[in-house]
PAMIVEX-512121 format. One record per residue (C-alpha): residue number from 0; z, x, y. Coordinates in pm, 1 decimal. Layout:
BEGIN
    nr         up       east      north
   NUM          Z          X          Y
...
***
This chain:
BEGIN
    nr         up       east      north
     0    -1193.6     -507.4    -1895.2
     1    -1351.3     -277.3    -1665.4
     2    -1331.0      100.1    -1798.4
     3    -1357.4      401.0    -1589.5
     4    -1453.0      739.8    -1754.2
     5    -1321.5     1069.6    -1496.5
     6    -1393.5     1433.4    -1616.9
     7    -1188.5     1661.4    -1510.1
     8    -1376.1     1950.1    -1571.8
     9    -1705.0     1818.4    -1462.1
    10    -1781.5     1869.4    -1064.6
    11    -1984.9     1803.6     -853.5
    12    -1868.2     1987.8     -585.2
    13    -1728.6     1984.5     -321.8
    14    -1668.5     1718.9      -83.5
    15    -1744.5     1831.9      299.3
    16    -1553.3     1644.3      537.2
    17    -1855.1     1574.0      774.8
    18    -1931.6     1312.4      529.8
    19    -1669.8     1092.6      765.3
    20    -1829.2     1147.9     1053.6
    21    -1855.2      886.8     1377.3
    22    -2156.3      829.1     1614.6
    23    -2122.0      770.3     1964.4
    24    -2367.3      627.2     2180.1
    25    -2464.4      514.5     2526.9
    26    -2523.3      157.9     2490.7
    27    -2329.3     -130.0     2565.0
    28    -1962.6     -107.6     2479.6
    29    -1903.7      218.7     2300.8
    30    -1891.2      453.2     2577.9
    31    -1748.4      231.3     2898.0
    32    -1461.0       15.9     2818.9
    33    -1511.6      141.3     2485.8
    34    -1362.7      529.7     2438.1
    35    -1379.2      569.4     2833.8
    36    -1176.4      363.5     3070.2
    37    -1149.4      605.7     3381.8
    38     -816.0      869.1     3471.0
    39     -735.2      653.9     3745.2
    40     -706.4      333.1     3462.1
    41     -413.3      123.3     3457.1
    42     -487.6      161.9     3074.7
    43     -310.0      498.4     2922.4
    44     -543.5      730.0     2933.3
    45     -551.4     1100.3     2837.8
    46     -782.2     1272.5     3075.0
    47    -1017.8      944.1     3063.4
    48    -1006.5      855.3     2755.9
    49     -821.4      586.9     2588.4
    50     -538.2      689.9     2454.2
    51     -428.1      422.7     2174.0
    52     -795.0      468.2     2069.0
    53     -745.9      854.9     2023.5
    54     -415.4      852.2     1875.3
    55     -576.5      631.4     1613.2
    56     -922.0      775.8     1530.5
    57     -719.5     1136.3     1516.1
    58     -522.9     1035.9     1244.4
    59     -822.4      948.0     1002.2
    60     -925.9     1280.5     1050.7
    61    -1265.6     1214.6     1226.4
    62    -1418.2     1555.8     1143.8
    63    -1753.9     1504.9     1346.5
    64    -1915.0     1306.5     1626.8
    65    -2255.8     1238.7     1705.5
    66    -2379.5     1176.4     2108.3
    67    -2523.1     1087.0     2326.2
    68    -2752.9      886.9     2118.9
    69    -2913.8      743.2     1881.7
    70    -3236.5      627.4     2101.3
    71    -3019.2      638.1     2422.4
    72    -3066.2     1072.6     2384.4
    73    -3454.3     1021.8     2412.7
    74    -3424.8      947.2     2778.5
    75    -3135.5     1173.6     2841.1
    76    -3114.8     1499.6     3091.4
    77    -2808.9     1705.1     3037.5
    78    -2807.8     1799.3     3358.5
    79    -2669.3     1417.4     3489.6
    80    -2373.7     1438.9     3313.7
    81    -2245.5     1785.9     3502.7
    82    -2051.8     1875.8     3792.3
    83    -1860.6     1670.9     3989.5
    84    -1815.8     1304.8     3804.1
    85    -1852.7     1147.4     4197.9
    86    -2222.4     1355.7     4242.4
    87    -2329.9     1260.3     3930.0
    88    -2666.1     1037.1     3953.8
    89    -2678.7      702.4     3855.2
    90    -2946.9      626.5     3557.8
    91    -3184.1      370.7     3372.8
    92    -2992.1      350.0     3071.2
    93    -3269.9      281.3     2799.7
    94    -3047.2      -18.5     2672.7
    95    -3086.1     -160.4     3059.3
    96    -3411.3     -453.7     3010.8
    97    -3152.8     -556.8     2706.8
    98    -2816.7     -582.6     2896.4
    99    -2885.6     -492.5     3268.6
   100    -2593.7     -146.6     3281.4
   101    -2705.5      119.3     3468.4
   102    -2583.9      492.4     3358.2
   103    -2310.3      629.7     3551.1
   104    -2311.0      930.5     3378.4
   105    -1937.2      986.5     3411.9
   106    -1894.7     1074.0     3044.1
   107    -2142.7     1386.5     3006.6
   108    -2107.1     1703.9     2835.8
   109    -1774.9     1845.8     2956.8
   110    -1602.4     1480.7     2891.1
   111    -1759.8     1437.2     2544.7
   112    -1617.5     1792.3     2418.2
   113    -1265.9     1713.3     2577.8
   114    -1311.3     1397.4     2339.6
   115    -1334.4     1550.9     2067.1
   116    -1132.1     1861.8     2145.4
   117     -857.4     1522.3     2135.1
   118     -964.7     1407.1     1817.4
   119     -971.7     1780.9     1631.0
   120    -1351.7     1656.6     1587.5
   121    -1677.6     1901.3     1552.2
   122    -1919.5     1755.4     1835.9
   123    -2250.0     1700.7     1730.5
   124    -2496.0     1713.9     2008.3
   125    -2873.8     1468.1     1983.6
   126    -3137.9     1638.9     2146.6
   127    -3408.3     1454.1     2367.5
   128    -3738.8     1581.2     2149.4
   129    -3942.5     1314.3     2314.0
   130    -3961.1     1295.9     2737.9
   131    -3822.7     1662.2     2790.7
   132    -3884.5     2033.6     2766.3
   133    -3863.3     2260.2     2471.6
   134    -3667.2     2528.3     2773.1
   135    -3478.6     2223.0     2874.1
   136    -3312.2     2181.5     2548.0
   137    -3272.2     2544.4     2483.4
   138    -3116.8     2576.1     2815.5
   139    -2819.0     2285.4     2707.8
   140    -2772.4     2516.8     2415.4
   141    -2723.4     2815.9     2648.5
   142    -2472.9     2608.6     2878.9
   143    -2278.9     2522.2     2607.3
   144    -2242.7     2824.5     2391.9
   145    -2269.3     3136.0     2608.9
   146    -1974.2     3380.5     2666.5
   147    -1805.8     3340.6     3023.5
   148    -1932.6     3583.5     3249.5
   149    -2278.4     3658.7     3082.9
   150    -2550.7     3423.2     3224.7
   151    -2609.6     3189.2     3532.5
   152    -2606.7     2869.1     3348.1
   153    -2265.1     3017.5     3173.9
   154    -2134.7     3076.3     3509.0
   155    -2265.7     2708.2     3609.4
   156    -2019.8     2566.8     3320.9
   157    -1731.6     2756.2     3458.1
   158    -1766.2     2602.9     3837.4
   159    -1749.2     2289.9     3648.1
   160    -1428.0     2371.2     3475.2
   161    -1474.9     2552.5     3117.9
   162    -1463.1     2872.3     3151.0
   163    -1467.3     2933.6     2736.0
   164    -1775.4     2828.6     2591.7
   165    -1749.2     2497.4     2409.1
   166    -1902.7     2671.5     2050.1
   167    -2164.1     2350.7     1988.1
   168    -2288.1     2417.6     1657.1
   169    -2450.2     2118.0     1535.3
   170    -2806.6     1995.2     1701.2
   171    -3008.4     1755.2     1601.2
   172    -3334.4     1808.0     1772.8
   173    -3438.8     1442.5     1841.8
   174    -3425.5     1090.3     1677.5
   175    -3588.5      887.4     1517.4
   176    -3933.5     1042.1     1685.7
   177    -4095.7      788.5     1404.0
   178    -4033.4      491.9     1625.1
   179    -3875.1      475.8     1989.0
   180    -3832.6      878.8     1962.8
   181    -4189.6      905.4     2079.4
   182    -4400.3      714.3     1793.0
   183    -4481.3     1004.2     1667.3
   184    -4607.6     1099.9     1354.9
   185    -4483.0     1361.9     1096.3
   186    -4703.9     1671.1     1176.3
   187    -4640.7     1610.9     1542.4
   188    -4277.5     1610.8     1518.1
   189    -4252.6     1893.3     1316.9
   190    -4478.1     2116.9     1584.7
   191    -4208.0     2006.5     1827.1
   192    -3916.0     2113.2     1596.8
   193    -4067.7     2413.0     1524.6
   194    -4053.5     2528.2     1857.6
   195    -3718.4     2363.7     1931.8
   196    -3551.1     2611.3     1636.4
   197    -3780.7     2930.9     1688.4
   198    -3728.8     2883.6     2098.9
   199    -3317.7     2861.3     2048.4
   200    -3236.2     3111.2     1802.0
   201    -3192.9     3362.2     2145.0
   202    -2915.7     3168.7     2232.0
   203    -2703.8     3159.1     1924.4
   204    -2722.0     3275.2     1546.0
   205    -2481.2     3046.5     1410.9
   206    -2653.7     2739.6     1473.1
   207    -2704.1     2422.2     1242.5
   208    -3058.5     2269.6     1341.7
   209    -3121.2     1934.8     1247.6
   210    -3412.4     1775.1     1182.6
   211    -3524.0     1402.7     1200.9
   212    -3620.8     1254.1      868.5
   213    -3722.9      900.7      803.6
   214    -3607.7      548.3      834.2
   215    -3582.2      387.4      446.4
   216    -3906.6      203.6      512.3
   217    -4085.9      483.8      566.8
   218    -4032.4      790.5      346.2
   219    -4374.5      903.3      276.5
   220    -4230.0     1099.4      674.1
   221    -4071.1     1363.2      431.6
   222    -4371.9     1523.4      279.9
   223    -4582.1     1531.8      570.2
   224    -4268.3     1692.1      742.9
   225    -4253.0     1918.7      517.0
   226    -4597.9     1994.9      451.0
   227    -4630.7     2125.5      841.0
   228    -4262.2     2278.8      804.7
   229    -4336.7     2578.3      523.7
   230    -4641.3     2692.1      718.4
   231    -4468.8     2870.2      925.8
   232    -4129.6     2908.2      749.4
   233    -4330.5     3090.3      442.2
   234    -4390.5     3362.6      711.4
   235    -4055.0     3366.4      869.4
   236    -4162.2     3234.4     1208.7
   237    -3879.0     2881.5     1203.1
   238    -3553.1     2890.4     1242.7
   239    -3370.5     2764.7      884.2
   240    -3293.9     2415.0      900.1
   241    -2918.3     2318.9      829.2
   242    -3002.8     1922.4      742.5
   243    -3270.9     1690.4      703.5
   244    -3159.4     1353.4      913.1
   245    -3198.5     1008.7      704.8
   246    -3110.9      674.4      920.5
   247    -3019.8      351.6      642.6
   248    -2888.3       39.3      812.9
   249    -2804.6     -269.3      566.6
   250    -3021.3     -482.6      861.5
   251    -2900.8     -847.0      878.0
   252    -3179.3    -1059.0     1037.7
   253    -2995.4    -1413.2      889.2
   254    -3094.9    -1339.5      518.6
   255    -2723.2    -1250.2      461.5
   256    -2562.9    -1515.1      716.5
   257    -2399.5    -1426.9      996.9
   258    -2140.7    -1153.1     1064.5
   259    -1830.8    -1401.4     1014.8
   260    -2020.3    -1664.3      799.4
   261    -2180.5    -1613.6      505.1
   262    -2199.9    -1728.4       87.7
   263    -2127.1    -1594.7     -201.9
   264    -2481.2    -1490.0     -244.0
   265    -2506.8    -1356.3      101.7
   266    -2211.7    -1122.4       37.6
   267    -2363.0     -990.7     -281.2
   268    -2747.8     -915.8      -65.4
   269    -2533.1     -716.2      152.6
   270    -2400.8     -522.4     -132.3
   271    -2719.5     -497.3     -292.6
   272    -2899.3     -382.2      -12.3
   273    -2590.4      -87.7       76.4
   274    -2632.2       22.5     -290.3
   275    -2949.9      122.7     -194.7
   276    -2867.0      396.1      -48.1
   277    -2809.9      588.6     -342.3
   278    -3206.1      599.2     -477.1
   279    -3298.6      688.1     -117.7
   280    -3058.6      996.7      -94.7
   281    -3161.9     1065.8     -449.0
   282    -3534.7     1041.8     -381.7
   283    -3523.0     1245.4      -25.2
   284    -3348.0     1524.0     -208.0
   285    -3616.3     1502.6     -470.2
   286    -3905.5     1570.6     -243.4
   287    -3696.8     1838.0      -22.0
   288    -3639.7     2009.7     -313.3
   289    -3986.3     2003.8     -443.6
   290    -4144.6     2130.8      -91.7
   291    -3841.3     2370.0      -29.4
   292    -3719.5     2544.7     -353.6
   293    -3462.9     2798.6     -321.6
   294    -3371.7     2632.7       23.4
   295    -3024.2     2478.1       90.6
   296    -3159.1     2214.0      353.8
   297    -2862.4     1934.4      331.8
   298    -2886.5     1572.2      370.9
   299    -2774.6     1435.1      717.2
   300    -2681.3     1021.7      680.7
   301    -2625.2     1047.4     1065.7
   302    -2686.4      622.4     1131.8
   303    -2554.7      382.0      834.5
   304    -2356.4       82.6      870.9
   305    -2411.1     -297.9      857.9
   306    -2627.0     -426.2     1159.2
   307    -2599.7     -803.3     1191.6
   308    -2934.6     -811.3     1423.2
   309    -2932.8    -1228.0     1462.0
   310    -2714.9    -1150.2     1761.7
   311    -3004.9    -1045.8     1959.1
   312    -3094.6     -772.0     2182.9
   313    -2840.8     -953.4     2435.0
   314    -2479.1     -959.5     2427.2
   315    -2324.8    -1289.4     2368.0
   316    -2038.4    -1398.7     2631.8
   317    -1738.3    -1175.2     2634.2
   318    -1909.2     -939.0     2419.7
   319    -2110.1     -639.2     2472.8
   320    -2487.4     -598.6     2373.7
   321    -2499.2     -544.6     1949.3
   322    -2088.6     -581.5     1946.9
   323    -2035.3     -754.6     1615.7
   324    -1660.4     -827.3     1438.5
   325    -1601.7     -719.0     1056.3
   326    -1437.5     -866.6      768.7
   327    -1360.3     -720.5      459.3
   328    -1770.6     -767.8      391.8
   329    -1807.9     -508.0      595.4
   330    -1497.7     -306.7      470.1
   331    -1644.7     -298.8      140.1
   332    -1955.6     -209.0      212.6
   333    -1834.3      115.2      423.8
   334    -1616.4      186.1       55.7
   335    -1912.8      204.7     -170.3
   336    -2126.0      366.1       87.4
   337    -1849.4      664.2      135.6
   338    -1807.8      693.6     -246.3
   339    -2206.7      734.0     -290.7
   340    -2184.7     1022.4      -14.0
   341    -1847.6     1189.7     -250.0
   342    -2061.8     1134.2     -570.6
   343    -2368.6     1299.6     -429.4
   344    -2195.5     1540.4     -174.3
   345    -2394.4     1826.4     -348.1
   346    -2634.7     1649.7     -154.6
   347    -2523.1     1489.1      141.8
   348    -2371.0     1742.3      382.0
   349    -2287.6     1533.0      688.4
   350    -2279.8     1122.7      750.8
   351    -2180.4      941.1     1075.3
   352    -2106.8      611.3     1048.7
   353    -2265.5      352.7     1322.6
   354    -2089.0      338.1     1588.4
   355    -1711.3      393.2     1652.3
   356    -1656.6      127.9     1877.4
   357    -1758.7     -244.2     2036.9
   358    -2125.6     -214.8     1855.0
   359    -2243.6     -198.9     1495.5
   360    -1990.4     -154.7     1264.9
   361    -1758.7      -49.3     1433.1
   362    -1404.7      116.1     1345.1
   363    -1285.8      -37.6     1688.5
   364    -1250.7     -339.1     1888.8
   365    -1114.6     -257.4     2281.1
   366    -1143.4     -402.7     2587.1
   367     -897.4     -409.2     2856.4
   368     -528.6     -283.4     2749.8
   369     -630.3     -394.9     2350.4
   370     -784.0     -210.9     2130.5
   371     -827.0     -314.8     1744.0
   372     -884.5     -125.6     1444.4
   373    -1160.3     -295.1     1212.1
   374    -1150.3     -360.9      878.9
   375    -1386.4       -6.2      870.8
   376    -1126.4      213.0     1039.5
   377     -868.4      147.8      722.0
   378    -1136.1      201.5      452.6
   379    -1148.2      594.7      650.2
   380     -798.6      665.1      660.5
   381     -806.5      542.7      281.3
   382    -1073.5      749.2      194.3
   383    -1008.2     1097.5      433.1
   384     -804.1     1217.6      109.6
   385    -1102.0     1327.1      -36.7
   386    -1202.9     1535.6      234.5
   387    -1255.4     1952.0       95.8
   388    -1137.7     1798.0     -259.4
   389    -1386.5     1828.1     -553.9
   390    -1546.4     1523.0     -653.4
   391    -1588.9     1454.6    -1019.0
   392    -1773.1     1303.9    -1265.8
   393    -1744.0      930.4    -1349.8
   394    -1868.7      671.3    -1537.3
   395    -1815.4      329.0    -1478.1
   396    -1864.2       30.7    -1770.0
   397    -1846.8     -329.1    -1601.4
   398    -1973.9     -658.7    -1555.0
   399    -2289.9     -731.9    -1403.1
   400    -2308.3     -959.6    -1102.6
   401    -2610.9    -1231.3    -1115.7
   402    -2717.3    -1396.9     -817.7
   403    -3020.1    -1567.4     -645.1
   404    -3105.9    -1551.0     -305.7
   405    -3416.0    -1760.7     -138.3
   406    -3544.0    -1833.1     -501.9
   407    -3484.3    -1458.8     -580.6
   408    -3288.1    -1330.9     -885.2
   409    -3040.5    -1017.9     -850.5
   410    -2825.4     -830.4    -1048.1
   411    -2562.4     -562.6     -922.3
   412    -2224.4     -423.9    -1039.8
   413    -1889.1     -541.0     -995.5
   414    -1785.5     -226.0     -907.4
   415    -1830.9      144.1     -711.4
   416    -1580.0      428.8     -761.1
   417    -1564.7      768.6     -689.1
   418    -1307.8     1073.0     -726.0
   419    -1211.9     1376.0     -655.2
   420     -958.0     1613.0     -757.0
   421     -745.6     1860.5     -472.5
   422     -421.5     2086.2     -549.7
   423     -366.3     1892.2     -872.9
   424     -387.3     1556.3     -730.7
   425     -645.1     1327.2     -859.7
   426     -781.9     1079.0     -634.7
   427     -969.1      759.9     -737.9
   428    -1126.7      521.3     -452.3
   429    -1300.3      174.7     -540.2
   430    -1468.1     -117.8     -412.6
   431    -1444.3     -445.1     -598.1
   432    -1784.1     -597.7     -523.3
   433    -1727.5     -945.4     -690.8
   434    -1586.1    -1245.1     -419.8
   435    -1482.7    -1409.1     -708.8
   436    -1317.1    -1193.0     -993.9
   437    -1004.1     -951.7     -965.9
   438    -1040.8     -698.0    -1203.8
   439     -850.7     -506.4    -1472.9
   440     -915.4     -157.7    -1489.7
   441     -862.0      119.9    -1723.2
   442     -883.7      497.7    -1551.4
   443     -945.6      723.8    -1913.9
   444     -871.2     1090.7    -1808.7
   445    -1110.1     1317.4    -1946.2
   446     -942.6     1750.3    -1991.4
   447     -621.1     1624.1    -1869.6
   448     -367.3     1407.1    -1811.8
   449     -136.0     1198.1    -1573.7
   450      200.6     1379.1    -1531.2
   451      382.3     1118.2    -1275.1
   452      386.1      794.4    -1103.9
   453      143.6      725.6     -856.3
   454       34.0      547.2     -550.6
   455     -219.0      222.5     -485.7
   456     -335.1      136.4     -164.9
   457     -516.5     -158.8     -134.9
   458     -707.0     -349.1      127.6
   459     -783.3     -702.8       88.6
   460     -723.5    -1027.8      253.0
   461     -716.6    -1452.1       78.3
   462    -1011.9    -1460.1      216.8
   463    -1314.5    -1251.5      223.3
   464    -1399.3    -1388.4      578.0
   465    -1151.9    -1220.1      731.2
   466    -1070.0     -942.3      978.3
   467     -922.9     -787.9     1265.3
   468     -945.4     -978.8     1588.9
   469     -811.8     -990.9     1955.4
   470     -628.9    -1245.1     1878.5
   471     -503.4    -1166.8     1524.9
   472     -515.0     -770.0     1497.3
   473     -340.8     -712.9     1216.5
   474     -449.3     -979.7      963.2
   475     -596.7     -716.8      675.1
   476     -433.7     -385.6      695.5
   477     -360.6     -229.8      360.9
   478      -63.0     -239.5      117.8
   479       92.0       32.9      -67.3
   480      278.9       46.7     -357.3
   481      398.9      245.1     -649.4
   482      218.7      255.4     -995.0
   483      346.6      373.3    -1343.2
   484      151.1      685.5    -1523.8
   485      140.4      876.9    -1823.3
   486      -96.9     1023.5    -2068.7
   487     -468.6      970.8    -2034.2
   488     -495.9      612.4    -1968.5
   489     -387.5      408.6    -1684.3
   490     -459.1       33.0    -1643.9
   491     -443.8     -157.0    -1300.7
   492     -550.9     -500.2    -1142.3
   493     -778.7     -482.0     -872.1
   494     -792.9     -786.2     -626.0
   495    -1118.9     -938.3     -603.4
   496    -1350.0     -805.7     -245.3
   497    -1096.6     -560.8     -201.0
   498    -1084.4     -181.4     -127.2
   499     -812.8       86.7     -358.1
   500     -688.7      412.8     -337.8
   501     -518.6      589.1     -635.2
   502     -341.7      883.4     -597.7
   503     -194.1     1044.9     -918.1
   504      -39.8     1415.0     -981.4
   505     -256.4     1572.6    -1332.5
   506     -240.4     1834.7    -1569.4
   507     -535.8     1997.9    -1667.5
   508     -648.4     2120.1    -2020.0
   509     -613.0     2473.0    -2014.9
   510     -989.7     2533.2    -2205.3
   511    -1104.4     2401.6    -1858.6
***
């Protein structure tokens, strides 16, 4: 039997809810046909947008979004994307040698904050570091943020229809400026941050810079960063830095089959390589810590997902470019990824999961009048209880998992948990890793107790293949039912590749 230890009065703290975050980009499928189908669309619409699409992604409580890119920002001007929608110019999208779409520009900045004025979401804005100016960037900032009637470019936002100012507070200044960001290295980057934060701090005090950190391949980025960084921020000359951006994609090149076809052993590589993540948000904190002490600089997971890159750099028929289905592979992957976020969210401050819809691992499927919710999107609306709760302690005891793959031996665990505790109710999500075994659990309370019947969610399907389709939409969706508690221990049977939520009403020890 599988036995999981929670402490009650051990915390870790608590969980912010930017850790569910979404990232929308400019490429293929996610913006056109994908959130945006037009107001004059035969397809209901609210003010653009699609409107079964919204009504879903508001009700997991999206919390964030990230746009207009990913590496699409890094050829960006702001300035396309204003003013009248039929003046707007049309663009090179940087996606266009790989799929031949031009930009149209009709979703820019005014139609991205109506999105997520929709969704109740924070918008997060990427800044092109790499092929514009540092008063370019500063001046989106100003645009955005300044009170009506103050300056020009305010004045400029309310001809185009917002007279308040939209209150942008997250920036990430750049991406990935290691690779197509500009091939930069560290100590240049960080010159070009530093005057990005020092340049901007006239146009708002309550902003939340971000910076771009490192690819997994690459982390030696961090201390170089950070060696330029506190040269001037020792004197007081940089403006603080809210979060330190990390990108982790569990990248599919074939060595873990194909998105809809795969082995045992290929599901379990997948796993492996997801679990990953943990050391690398561990180790990154390590060396911020080290170069920064006495600094609250958070961790910013602002790319993850499953990327299943055999599909090529060019979409397949009927699909757009990097549009890839999920099954509950990909369902349990996004579970143990969100409950390494809630165990280290004294870490990790924000996390935006790539991308929202038609591309990588994606919560949604839509084209035309349909529009699917993935395997993904269910895992979120499981999981968005935990959201402001207190994660706790836990300690899981269970099997090993042994595998080879291409003459390699591997070992992971059965299982990932995490939980979190919120006006007295304790909730426990988990990931059965194993394609083969369902699993007994025991939950052992630790300061307290159960003091009522609970709920179980679970998502899982016969078959670990499957998913959400066009043609079948609602073939894994998850199940609920009502589960028996009392005292500190509670036992229940976990179907095998499968995703659960507990919920369960507690007492606490009163020496807490």
């Amino acid at each position: 039997m599988t036995t999981i230890d929670i402490w009650l009065n051990e915390e870790i703290g608590r969980i912010n809810p930017n850790i569910y975050g979404h990232f929308i980009e400019h490429l293929g499928g996610v913006v056109y046909d994908g959130i945006w189908v037009g107001e004059d669309s035969e397809i209901p619409n609210i003010k653009g947008f699609r409107q079964e699409l919204i009504e879903k992604l508001k009700a997991i409580n999206p919390s964030v979004i990230r746009w207009p890119g990913g590496c699409f920002a890094e050829t960006y001007n702001w300035r396309d994307g204003i003013g009248p929608r039929e003046k707007r110019p049309t663009t090179v999208n940087w996606w266009y040698m790989n799929d031949g779409k031009l930009e149209s520009n009709q979703v820019g900045t005014h139609e991205f904050i109506d999105f997520c004025k929709l969704v109740n979401a924070e918008p997060y804005f990427a800044v092109n570091a790499t092929t514009t100016t540092v008063l370019e960037a500063r001046n989106w900032i100003e645009y955005c943020n300044m009170m009506q009637g103050t300056t020009t470019l305010a004045q400029e936002r309310e001809e185009n229809g917002s007279p308040e100012p939209f209150n942008v507070k997250y920036w990430g200044l750049g991406n990935e400026n290691w690779g197509g960001g500009g091939c930069m290295t560290p100590e240049d980057y960080c010159h070009i941050y530093r005057k990005y934060g020092i340049i901007s701090k006239s146009v708002g005090q309550d902003l939340q810079f971000i910076a771009c950190g490192p690819y997994e391949d690459i982390p030696e980025w961090t201390a170089k960063f950070f060696d330029k960084y506190k040269e001037m921020y020792t004197v007081g000359r940089v403006a603080p830095m809210f979060g330190y951006s990390l990108h982790y994609y569990v990248t599919n090149t074939g060595r873990m089959g194909t998105e809809l076809t795969y082995s045992d052993a290929q599901w379990y590589e997948l796993m492996r390589v997801g679990l990953d993540m943990e050391p690398f948000i561990q180790s990154q904190f390590e060396m911020i810590r080290a170069a920064m002490p006495g600094t609250s600089i958070g961790l910013v997971v602002d790319e993850w997902g499953v990327w299943h890159q055999q599909n090529g750099r060019h979409p397949l028929p009927g699909k757009y470019l990097f549009e890839q289905m999920s099954t509950m592979r990909e369902a349990v992957l996004a579970a143990l990824s969100l409950n390494i976020f809630n165990n280290h969210c004294d870490k990790v401050v924000m996390a935006n999961v790539a991308q929202l819809v038609n591309c990588i691992h994606s919560l949604f499927l839509a084209k035309g009048n349909a529009c699917v919710a993935t395997t993904s999107y269910y895992v979120f609306d499981m999981f968005k209880i935990h959201q402001h709760a207190i994660s706790l302690k836990t300690e899981i005891k269970c099997k090993n998992i042994s595998y080879s793959i291409e003459g390699n031996p591997y070992d992971i665990p059965s299982l990932s948990c995490s939980a979190s505790l919120k006006d007295g109710k304790l909730a426990v999500t988990l990931a059965n890793l194993s394609v083969d075994d369902d699993q007994e659990i025991m939950l052992k309370l630790n300061g307290g107790q159960y003091t009522s019947n609970g709920r179980m969610v679970v998502l899982s399907s016969n078959n670990h293949m499957d998913g959400n389709s066009f043609e079948e939409p609602c073939k894994v969706t998850p199940v609920e039912q009502t589960i028996s508690a009392g005292g500190f221990e509670l036992t229940v049977t976990m179907p095998k590749a499968s995703v659960v939520l507990l919920t369960l009403d507690v007492s606490i020890d009163s020496q807490r």
